[in-house]
C-alpha positions as CSV (number, residue, x, y, z in Angstrom):
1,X,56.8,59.6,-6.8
2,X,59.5,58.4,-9.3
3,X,59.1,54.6,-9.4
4,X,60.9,51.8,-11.0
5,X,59.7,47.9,-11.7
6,X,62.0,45.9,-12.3
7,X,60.9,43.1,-14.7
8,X,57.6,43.6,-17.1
9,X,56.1,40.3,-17.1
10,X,52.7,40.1,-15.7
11,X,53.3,40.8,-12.0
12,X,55.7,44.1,-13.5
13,X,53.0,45.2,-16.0
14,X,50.4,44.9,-13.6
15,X,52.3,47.1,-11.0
16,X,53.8,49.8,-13.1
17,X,50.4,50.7,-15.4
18,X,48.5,50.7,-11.9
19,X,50.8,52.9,-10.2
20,X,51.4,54.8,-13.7
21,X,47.7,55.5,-13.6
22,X,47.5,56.7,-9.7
23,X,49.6,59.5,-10.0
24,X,53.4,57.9,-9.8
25,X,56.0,58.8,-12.7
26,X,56.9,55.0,-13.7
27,X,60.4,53.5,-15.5
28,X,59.5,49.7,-16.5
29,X,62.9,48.2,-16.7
30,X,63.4,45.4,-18.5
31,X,66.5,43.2,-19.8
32,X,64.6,41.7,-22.5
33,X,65.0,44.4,-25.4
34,X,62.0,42.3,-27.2
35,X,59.8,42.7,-24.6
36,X,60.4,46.4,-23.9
37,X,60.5,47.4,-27.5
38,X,56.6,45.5,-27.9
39,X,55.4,47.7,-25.0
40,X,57.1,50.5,-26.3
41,X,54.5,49.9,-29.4
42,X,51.5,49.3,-27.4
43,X,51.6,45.4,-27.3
44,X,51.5,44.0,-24.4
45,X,50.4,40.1,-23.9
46,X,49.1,40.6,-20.1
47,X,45.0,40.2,-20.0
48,X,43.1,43.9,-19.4
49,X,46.4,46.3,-20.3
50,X,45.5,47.1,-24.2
51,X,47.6,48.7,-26.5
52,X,45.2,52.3,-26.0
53,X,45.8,52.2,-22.3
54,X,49.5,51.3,-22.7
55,X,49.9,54.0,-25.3
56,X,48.2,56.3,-23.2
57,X,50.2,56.3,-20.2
58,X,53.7,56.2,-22.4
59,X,52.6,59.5,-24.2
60,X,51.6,61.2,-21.3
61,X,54.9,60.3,-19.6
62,X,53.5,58.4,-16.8
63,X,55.0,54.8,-17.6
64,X,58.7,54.6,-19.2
65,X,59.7,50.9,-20.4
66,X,63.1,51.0,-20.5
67,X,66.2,48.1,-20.7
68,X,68.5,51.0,-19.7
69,X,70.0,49.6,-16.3
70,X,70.9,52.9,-15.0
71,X,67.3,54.9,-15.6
72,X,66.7,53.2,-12.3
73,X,69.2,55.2,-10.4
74,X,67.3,58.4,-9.5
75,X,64.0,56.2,-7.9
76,X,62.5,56.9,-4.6
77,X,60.9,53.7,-4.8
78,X,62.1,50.2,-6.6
79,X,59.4,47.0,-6.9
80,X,61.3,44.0,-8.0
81,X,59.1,41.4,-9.6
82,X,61.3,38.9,-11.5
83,X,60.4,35.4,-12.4
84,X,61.3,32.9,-9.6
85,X,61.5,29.6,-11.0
86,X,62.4,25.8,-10.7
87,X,65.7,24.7,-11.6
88,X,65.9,21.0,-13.8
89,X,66.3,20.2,-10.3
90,X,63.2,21.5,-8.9
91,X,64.6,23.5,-6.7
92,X,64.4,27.3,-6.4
93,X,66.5,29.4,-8.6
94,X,66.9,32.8,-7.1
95,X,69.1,34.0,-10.5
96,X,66.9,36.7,-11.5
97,X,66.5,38.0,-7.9
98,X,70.1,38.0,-7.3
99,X,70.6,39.7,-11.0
100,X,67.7,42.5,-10.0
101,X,69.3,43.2,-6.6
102,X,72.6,43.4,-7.9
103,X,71.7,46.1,-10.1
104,X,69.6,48.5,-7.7
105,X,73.2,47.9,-5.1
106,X,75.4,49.2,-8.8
107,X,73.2,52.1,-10.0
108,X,71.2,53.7,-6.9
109,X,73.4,56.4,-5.4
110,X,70.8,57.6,-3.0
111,X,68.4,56.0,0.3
112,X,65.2,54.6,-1.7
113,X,62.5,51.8,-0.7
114,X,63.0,48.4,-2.2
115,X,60.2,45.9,-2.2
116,X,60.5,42.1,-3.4
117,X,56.6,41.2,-4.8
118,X,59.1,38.0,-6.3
119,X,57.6,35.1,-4.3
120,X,60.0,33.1,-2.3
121,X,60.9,31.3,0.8
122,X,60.2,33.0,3.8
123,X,64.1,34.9,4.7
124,X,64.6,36.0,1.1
125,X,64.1,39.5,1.9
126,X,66.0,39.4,5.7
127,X,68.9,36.9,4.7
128,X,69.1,36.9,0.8
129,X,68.6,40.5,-0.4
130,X,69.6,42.6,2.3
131,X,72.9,40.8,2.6
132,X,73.6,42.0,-1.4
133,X,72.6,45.7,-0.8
134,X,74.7,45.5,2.3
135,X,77.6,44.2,0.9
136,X,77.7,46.3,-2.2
137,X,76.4,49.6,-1.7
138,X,76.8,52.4,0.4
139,X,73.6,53.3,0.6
140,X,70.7,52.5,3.2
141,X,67.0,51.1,1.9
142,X,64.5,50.9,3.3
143,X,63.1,46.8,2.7
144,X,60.2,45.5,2.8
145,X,57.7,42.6,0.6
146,X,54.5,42.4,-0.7
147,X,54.1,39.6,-2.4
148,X,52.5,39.3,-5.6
149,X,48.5,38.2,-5.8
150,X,48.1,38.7,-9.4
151,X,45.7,36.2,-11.3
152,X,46.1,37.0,-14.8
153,X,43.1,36.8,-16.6
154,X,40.8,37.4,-14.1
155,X,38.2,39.7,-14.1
156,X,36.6,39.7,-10.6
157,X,40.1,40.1,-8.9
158,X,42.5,42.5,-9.8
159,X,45.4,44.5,-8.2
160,X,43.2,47.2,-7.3
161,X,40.5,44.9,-5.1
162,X,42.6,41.9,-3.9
163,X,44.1,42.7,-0.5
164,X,47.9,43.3,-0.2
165,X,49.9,41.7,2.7
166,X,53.0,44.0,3.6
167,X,55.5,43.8,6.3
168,X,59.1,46.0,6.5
169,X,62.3,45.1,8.0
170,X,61.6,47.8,10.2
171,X,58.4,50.3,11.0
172,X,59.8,53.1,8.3
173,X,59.8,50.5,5.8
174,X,56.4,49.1,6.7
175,X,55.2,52.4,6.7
176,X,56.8,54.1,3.7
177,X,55.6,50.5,2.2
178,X,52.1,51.0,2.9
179,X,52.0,54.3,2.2
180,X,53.3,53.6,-1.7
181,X,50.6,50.6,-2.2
182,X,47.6,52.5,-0.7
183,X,47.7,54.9,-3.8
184,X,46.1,51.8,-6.2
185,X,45.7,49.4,-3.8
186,X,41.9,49.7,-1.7
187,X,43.1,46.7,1.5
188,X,46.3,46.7,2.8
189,X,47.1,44.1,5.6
190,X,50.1,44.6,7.8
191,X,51.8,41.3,8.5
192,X,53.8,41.5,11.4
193,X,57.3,40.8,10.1
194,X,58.5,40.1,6.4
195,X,58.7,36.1,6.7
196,X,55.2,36.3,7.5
197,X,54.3,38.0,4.7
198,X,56.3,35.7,2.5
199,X,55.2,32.3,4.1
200,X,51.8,33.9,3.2
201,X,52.2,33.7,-0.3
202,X,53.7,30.1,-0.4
203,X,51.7,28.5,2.0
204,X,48.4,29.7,-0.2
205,X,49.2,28.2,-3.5
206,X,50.5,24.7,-1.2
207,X,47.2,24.6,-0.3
208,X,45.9,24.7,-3.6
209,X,48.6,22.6,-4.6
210,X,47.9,19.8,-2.1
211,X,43.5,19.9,-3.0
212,X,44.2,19.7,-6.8
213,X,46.1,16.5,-5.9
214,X,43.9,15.3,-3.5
215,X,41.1,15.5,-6.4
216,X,43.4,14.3,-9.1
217,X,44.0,11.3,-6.6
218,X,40.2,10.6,-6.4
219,X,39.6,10.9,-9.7
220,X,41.8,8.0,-10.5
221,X,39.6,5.9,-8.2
222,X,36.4,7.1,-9.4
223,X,37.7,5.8,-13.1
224,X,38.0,2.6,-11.2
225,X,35.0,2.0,-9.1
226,X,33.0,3.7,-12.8
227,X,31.7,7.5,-11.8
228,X,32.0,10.8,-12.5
229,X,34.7,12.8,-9.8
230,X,33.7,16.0,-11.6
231,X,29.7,15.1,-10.4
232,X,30.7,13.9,-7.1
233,X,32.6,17.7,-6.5
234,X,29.4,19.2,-7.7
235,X,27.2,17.1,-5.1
236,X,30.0,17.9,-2.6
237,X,29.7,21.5,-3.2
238,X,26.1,21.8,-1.7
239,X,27.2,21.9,1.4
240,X,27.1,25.6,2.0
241,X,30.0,25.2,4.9
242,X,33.6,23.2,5.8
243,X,34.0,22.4,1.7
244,X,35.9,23.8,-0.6
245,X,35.5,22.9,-4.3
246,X,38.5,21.9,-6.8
247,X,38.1,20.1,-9.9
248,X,40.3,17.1,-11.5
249,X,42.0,17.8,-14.1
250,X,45.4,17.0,-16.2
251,X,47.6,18.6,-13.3
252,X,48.9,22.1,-12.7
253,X,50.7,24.5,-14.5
254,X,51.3,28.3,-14.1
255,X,54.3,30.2,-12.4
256,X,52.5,29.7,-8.8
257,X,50.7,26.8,-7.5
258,X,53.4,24.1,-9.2
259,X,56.7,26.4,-8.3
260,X,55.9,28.3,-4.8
261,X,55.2,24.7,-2.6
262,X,58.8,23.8,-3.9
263,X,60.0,26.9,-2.0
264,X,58.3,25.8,1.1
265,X,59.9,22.3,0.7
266,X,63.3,23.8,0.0
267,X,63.1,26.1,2.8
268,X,61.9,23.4,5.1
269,X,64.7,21.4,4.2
270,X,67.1,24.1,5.8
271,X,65.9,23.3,8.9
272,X,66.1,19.4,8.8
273,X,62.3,18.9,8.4
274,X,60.6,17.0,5.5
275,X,57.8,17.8,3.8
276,X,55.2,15.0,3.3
277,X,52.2,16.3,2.1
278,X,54.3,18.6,-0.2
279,X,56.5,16.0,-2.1
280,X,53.1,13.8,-2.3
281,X,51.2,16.6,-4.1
282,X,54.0,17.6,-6.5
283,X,54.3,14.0,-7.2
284,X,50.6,13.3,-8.2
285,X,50.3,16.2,-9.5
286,X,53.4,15.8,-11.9
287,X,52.2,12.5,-12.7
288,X,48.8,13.2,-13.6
289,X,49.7,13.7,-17.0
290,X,50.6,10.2,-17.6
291,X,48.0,9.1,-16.1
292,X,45.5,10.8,-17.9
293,X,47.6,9.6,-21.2
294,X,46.9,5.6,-19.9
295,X,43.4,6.4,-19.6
296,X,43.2,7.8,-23.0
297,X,44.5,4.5,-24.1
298,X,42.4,2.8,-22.9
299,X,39.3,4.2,-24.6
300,X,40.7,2.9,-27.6
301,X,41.3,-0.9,-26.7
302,X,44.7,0.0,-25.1
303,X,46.2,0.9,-28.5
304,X,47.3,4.9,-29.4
305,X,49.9,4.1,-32.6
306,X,48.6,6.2,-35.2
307,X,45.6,7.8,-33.8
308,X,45.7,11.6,-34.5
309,X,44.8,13.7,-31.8
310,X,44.2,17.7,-30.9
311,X,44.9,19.7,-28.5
312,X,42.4,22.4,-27.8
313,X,44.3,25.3,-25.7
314,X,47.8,24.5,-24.6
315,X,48.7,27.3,-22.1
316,X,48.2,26.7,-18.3
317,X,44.6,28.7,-18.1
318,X,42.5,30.1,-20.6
319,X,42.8,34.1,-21.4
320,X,46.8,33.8,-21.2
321,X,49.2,32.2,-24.0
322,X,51.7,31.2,-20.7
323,X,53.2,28.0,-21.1
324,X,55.3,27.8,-17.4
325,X,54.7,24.3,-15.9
326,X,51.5,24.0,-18.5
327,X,50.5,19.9,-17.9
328,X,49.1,20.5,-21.6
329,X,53.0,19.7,-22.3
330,X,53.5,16.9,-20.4
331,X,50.1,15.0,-21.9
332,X,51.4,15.9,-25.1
333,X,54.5,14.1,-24.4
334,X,52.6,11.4,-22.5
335,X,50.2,10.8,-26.0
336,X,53.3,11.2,-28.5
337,X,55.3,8.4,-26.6
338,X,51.9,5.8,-26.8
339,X,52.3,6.4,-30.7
340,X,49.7,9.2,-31.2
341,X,50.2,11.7,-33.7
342,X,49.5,14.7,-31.6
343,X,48.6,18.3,-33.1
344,X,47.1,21.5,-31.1
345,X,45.3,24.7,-31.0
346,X,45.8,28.0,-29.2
347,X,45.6,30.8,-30.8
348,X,46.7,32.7,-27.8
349,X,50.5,30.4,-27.8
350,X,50.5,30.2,-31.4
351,X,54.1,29.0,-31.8
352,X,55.9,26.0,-29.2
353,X,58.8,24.3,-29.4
354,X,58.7,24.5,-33.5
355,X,55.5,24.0,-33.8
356,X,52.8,26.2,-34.4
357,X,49.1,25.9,-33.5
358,X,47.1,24.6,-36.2
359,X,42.8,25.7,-36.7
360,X,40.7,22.9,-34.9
361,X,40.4,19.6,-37.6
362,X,37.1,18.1,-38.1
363,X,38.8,14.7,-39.2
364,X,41.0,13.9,-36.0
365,X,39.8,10.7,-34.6
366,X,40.4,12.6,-31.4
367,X,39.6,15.9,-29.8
368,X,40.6,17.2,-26.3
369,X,39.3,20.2,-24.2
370,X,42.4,21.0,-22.4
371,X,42.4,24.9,-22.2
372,X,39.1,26.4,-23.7
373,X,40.7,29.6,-24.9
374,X,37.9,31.9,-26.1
375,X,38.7,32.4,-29.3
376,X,38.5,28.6,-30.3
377,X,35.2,27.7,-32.5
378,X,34.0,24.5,-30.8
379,X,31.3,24.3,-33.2
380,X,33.5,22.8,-35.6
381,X,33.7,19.1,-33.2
382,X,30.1,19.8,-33.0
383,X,29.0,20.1,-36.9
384,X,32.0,17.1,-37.9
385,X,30.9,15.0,-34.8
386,X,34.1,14.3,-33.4
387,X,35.1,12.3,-31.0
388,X,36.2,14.6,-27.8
389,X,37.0,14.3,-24.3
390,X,36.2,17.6,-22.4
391,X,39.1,17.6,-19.9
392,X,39.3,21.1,-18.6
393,X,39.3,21.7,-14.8
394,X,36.4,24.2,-14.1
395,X,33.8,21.7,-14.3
396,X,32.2,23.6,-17.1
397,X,31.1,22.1,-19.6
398,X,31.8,22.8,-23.2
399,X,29.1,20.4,-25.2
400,X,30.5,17.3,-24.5
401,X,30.6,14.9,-20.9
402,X,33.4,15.6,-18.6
403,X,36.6,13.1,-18.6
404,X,37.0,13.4,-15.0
């Protein structure tokens, strides 16, 4: 089956080498001429595709990455995974959707099946995207979403085990749907209309959203009252039903679980209903950060001018250099405005805002654990004794006591 991905990031990647290696002849299309131009050389920056398996697939003709618009004109079948972000505003910014769909309306000249694995507010696919095709092409799709469940980085789930939830706008596009995802994909569950399947996606990362708050929250009081949150989880944990663990940490970052609650809110909002728990959660959660900073502060007699600190990891979670909504930015903000001289390491980012990341110094008066990439040599703190606050989220620890 002749398949084209719009957009190569790590939800694109994911799908096109997957369906590249189950049989399917696959165009990755791409605006970004960097971007397709390193996969076209075998680098590719998503965990668990290499450059020999990416390599592999181009020679053999299986996988195509392409910023040529119009390559995706002959497909039977078009995934669109763009990036769905925040606007300064916070509020959805459908750009890249409406840019995708646009070009599948201008350049498909024949019936094909269009799925949206873009998360977004349930309606995108029934009042946002069908409204496009309809107005500006000819031709009838077939539309349906499955939203995206990829976890970068992690080796227990991929896009082969994690179950797929699918739903059409009608039963041919359900089925022609789940037919296409059942060649690399081992559970398939129907949902029973597309907003279903896209409330799904929302409503699980709100859920994380709302318990990393809630833990942030008591984390802040158990600082006050003088005990470990990060202990307490643990001794909450042992009870083997009705509790889920989630650790404290400097907040949230990544392209889900601080964006897709804001599409909830926003489509919430189109109906005249607030959002409570929501707006609470991105607040704390957003403010964190800060917080974390004051407490830092405060383990030097309330005084930061001067002190040099390091960063250890900067990207959202370790394994990925991804800086979306990474609350390693906001602390380093936070610090730098108390007057700390603030440096960091992750050899995974290695360049930010420019600044580039810098081998872990033995002679800061201050180290912190943010995001433990793997290829950082802790030992160093060890041998130089340095002062370091382990502040990563997993409750792991690293040599030192937990922060939190």
């Amino acid at each position: 089956m002749n398949l084209c991905v719009i957009g190569q990031g790590y939800v694109g990647l994911t799908v096109a080498v997957s369906a590249a290696e189950n049989g399917h002849i696959v165009l990755g299309l791409d605006l970004n001429k960097s971007l397709v131009n390193d996969l076209l050389n075998g680098r590719s920056y998503v965990p668990g595709i290499n450059k020999e398996r990416l390599l592999t697939l181009i020679k053999s003709g299986a996988y195509s990455p392409t910023a040529d618009e119009k390559s995706l004109q002959n497909s039977e079948v078009i995934v669109i995974a763009v990036p769905t972000p925040l606007d300064f505003m916070r509020n959805p910014d459908l750009s890249y959707l409406e840019e995708a769909t646009k070009l599948i309306a201008k350049y498909v000249n024949k019936s094909a099946l269009v799925v949206n694995e873009s998360t977004s507010y349930p309606g995108t696919l029934r009042n946002f995207i069908k409204p496009i095709l309809d107005k500006a092409s000819n031709q009838k799709f077939l539309l349906a979403v499955a939203p995206e469940r990829v976890d970068p980085g992690n080796t227990e789930w991929n896009i082969s085990n994690t179950p797929r939830v699918i739903s059409g706008l009608n039963e041919e596009a359900t089925s022609e749907a789940i037919k296409f995802y059942s060649t690399f994909c081992s559970s398939i569950y129907q949902a029973p209309n597309p907003e279903v399947a896209e409330a799904s996606k929302i409503l699980e990362n709100t859920f994380r959203q709302v318990n990393i708050a809630l833990v942030n929250e008591f984390s802040e009081i158990a600082n006050l009252i003088g005990f470990s949150a990060s202990e307490a989880v643990k001794a909450a944990s042992t009870k083997p039903f009705g509790y889920m663990p989630f650790f404290p940490s400097i907040g949230v970052g990544g392209h889900c679980i601080p964006v897709d609650p804001s599409y909830l809110r926003y489509a919430a909002s189109k109906f005249g209903s607030t959002t409570k728990f929501i707006d609470l959660a991105n607040q704390i959660n957003l403010s964190t950060a800060k917080s974390v900073a004051r407490r830092i502060q405060d383990q030097f007699n309330g005084e930061l001018k001067g002190i040099t600190i390091q960063l250890a990891g900067i990207a959202y979670k370790p394994g990925v250099p991804d800086l979306r909504e990474s609350p390693a930015l906001l602390l380093m903000e936070e610090l730098s405005k108390l007057g700390a001289k603030v440096a960091w390491c992750d050899p995974l980012v290695g360049e930010f805002n420019n600044s580039k990341s810098t081998p872990l110094d033995p002679n800061v008066e201050l180290g912190l654990i943010v995001t433990p990439q793997d290829n950082i040599d802790f030992s160093i703190w060890k041998k130089a004794g340095t002062k370091v606050f382990d502040l990563s989220p997993n409750g792991k620890s690293y040599g030192w006591p937990k922060f939190f």
